[in-house]
N, C-alpha and C positions, 0 to 999 in steps of 0.2 A: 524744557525751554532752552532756547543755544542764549549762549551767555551775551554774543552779538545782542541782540533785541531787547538787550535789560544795560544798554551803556549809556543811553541817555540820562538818567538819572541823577547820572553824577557829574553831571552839564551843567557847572555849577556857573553860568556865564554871566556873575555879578557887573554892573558896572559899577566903573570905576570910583566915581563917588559914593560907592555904598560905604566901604570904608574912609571916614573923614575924620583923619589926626589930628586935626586944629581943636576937636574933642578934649582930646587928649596931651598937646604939649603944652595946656596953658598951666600945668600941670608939675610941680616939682618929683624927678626922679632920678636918682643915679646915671651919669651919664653912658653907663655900658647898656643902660633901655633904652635911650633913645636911639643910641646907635645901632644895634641891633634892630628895634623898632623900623627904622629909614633903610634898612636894608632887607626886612618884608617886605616892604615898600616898592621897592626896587624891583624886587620877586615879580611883585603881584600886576606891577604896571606892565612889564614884561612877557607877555601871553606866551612868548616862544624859547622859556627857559627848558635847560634840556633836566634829563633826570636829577644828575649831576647837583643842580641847583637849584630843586624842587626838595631833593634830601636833606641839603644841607639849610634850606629853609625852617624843614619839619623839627630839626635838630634842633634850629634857634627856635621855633617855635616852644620848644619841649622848654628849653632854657626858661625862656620867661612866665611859661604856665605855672612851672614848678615856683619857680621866685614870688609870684602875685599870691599862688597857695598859700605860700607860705604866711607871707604877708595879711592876708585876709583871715588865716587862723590862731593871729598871734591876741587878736583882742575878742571882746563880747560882740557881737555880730550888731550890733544900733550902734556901735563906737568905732566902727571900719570905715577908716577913707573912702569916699566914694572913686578914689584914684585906683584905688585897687582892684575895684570891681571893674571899671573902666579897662585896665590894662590887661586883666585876665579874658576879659569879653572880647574885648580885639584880639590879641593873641590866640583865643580860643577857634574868633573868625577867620584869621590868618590860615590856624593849619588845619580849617574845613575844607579850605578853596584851594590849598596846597596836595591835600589826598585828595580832590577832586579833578587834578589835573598831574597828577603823577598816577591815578590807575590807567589810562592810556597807553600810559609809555612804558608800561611795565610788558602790554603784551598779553596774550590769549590766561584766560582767567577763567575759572569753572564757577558753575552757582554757588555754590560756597561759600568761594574765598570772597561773593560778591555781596552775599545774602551777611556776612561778615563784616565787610567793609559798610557796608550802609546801617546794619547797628552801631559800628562803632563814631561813624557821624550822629546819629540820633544823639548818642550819650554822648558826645561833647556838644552840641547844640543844648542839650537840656543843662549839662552843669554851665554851659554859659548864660543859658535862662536864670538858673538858678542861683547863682552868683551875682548876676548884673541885676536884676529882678527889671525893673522896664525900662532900664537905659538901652538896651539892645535886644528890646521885645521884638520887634517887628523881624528885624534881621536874624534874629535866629528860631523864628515860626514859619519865615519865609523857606531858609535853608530846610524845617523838617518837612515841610509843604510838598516839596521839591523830593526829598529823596525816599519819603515813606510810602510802600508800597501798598497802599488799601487793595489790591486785587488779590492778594492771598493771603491765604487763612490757614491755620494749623489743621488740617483735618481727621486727626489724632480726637480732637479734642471733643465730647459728647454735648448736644445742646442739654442744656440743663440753666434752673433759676439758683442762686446761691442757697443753699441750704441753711434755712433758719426755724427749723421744727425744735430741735433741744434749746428752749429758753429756760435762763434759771427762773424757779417762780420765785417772786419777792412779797413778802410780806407787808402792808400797808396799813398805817395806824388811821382808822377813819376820821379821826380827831384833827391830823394836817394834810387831808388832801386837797392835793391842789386843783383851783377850778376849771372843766371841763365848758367848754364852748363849742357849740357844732354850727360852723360858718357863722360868724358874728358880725352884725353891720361893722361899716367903720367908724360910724358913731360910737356906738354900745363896746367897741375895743378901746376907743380914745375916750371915753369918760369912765368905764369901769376900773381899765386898765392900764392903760398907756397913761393916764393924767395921775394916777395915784402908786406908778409905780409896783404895780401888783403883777405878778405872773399867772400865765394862765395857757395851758392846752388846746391849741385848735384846732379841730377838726373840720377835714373838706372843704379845703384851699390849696389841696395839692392834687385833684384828683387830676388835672391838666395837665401834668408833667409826663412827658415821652417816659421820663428814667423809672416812674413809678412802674409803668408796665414793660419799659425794653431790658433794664438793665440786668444784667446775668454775668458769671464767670464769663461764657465767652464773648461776650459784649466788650468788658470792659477789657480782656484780654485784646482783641479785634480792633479795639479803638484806641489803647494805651498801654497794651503789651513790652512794648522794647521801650519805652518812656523811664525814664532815672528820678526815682525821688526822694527827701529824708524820709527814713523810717524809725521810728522811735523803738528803740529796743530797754522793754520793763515793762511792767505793770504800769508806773506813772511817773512821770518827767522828777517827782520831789525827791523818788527812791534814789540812794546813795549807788548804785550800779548800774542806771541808768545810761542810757545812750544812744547816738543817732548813727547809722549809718545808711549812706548810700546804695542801692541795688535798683532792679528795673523792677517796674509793676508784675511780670511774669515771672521774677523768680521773688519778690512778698507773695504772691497767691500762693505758692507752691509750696513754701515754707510757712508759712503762717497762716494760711485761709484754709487749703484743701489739709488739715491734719485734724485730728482729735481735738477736742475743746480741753480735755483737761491738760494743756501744757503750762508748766508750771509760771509763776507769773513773770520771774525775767526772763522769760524766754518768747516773753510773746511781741509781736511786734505792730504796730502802730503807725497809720500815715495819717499823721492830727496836723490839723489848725493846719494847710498846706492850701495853697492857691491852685489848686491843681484845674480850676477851669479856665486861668489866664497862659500856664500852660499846653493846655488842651483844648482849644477853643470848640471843638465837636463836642465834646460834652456836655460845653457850656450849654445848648443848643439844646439841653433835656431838662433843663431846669429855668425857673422863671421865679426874678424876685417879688417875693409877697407884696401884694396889691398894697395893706396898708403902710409900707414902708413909702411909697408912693405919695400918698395922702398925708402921712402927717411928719414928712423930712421937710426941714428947710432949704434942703441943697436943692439948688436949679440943675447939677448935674448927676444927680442919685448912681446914675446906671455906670459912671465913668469911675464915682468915691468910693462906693458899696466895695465894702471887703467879703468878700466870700471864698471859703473855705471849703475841704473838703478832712469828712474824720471816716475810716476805714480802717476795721481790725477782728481782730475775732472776742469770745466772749470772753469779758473778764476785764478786759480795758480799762481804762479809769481816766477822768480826768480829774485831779485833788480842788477840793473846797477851794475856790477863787472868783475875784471878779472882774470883769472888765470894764472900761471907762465909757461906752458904746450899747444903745439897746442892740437888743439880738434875739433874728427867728433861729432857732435850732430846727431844723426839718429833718423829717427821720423815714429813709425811703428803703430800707431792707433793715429789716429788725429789731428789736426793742433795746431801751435806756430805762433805765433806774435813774429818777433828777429826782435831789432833794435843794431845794434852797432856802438862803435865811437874807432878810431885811438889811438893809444897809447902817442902820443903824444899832444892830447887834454887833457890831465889826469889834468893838473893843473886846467880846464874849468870843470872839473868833481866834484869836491868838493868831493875828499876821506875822508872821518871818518877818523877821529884822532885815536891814539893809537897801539897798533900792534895788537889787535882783529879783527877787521874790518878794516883794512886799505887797502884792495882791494875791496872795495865795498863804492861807490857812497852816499851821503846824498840825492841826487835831485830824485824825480819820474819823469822820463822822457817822461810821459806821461801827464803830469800835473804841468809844472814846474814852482815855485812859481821865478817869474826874481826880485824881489826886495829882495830876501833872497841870491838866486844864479843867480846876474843878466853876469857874464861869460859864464852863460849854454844855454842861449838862442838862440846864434848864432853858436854853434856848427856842424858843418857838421856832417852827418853820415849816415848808409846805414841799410835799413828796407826791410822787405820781410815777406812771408807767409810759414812756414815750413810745408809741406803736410807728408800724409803717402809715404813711398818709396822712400822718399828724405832725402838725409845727405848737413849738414849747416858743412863747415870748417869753425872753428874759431881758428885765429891764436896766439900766444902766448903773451900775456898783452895786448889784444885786448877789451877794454870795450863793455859788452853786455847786453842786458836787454831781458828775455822770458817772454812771460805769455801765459799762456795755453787759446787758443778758443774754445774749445772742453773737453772733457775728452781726456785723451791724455797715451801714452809709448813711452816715448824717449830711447835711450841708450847712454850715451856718453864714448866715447875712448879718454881721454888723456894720451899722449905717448911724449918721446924723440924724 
């Protein structure tokens, strides 16, 4: 393909209102941001600057990215100015529209440097997703909208479903398991279930879903391949080595999905609890929230509130004994979950973490529970089961739970009102 027929893309021809700094100056900031800020500004109103000062744009750009970074990784992430995210999201939008009109004038450019250039837009458009979360949703799904190429495909790459044949098998004490439902009115879920707080397994309320039958490595490569997201690197977020780091969905598959299952546990990597359908809006498009979320929410706007989530990782994963404040379908669309949970009212027999970081999430491994440390936890009642493909797990609201992945595995979780 001549590199001429592939420059549209980067035709980034926003108007001028897209970017609106009245956002932004009501705003307290060092006065070296705003001024710099007012002279993007200037850049951007400018359609006819030359290299010259389209560089020394990217420059200031660079300046302020690096600053907000900063800024945004000095506190817990619920306690960050929303100024910051503000200022990185603009900043970030500045030097899209800035490489968008300095590849021009650079001059004859090979596939490459262009197939190049247009990842390295994706990945600033996603950390400004990911940063802003829907202060500058629109504006930067718009930008990926725009530069991501759907007409080509890795063809390298062999069709194939993810491979989830080696599941650990787990042993199950017949005495807590938990109850099995095969399509349950919504009556018979809101009085057995939902009114008394009880969890329960359903089965065939998902057979509707595109993703149950499309979703494969090369799917989700094809649809989110160059896409930037956290990845949890450990076994489970409580482990003292734990950590996140950022990479594209095609190099987590590569490193963590296409490898042997027995890698040891901080080596494994993890895209948990991550919005990645409000990122990915095609995605979204293969999944459909549970009917009875529908039926028994009080929110007049369900579809706009619904937090959904996306959990992705290989076997072994974990999520530690916790609960959330929120009922919750867990839906399970490529491979099996080990869920045990306990009653809300055992919480005291749970040994919550001290402090308000962790204090919905458990000290004990419930699979291994040390009784002279936490000798309350060991007589605990509670209810265990095997989460398959096509089956959604309600879990009701401050209902303690514990997953761990037996397989490679794609959950989606819906918490709602």
């Amino acid at each position: 393909m001549e590199p001429s027929t592939r420059l549209p893309i980067f035709n980034l021809n926003f108007k001028e209102d897209l970017i609106d700094l009245s956002r932004i100056q009501k705003h307290q900031f060092p006065c070296f941001v705003f001024k710099n800020l007012n002279f993007l500004n200037l850049c951007f109103n400018n359609a006819q600057s030359n290299l010259n000062v389209i560089n020394k744009a990217l420059y200031v750009c660079d300046i302020l990215i690096d600053y907000s970074w900063e800024m945004l990784n000095t506190n817990i992430w619920i306690f960050v100015e929303e100024k910051w995210r503000l200022l990185y999201a603009f900043t970030t939008l500045y030097k899209i529209i800035f490489l968008g009109r300095q590849f021009p004038e650079i001059g004859f450019q090979t596939d490459q440097f262009i197939d190049h250039l247009r990842e390295k837009i994706i990945k600033l458009a996603d950390l400004g997703l990911l940063m802003s979360g829907s202060l500058m949703e629109n504006e930067f799904n718009q930008i990926i909208k725009i530069v991501e190429n759907k007409t080509e495909k890795d063809q390298s790459l062999k069709k194939r479903r993810i491979e989830t044949q080696k599941i650990d098998k787990k042993q199950l004490d017949e005495n807590f398991l938990i109850n099995y439902e095969d399509n349950p009115s919504v009556e018979k879920f809101r009085e057995e279930y939902f009114k008394k707080d009880k969890p329960v397994i359903v089965d065939n309320q998902m057979q509707h879903w595109p993703a149950t039958k499309n979703w494969s490595v090369d799917y989700i490569l094809e649809k989110a391949g160059n896409r930037t997201v956290p990845i949890e690197i450990g076994s489970k977020y409580t482990d003292t080595n734990w950590s996140q780091k950022l990479m594209t969905i095609k190099d987590f598959i590569n490193k963590f999905i296409l490898i042997d299952k027995s890698i040891s546990g901080e080596d494994k990597g993890y895209l948990a609890q991550h919005p990645l359908f409000d990122q990915i809006p095609e995605l979204k498009e293969d999944i459909y929230i549970p009917e009875y979320c529908f039926y028994l929410s009080q929110d007049d706007e369900l579809e706009q509130n619904i937090d959904i989530n996306a959990w992705f990782g290989p076997s072994g994963t974990i999520s530690p004994l916790h609960y959330d404040p929120k009922p919750n379908f867990l839906c399970q669309v490529i491979g099996e979950k080990y869920v045990r949970l306990y009653e809300q009212k055992y919480s005291n027999c749970l040994y919550p973490n001290e402090g308000n970081i962790l204090k919905n999430t458990s000290q004990i491994d419930v699979e291994n529970i040390d009784e002279n440390k936490y000798p309350l936890a060991k007589d605990v009642p509670y209810w265990e089961g095997v989460l398959r493909p096509g089956q959604m797990l309600y879990i009701p609201p401050k209902c303690w739970h514990y997953i761990k992945s037996l397989s490679l595995s794609f959950s989606v979780s819906f918490w709602w009102n």
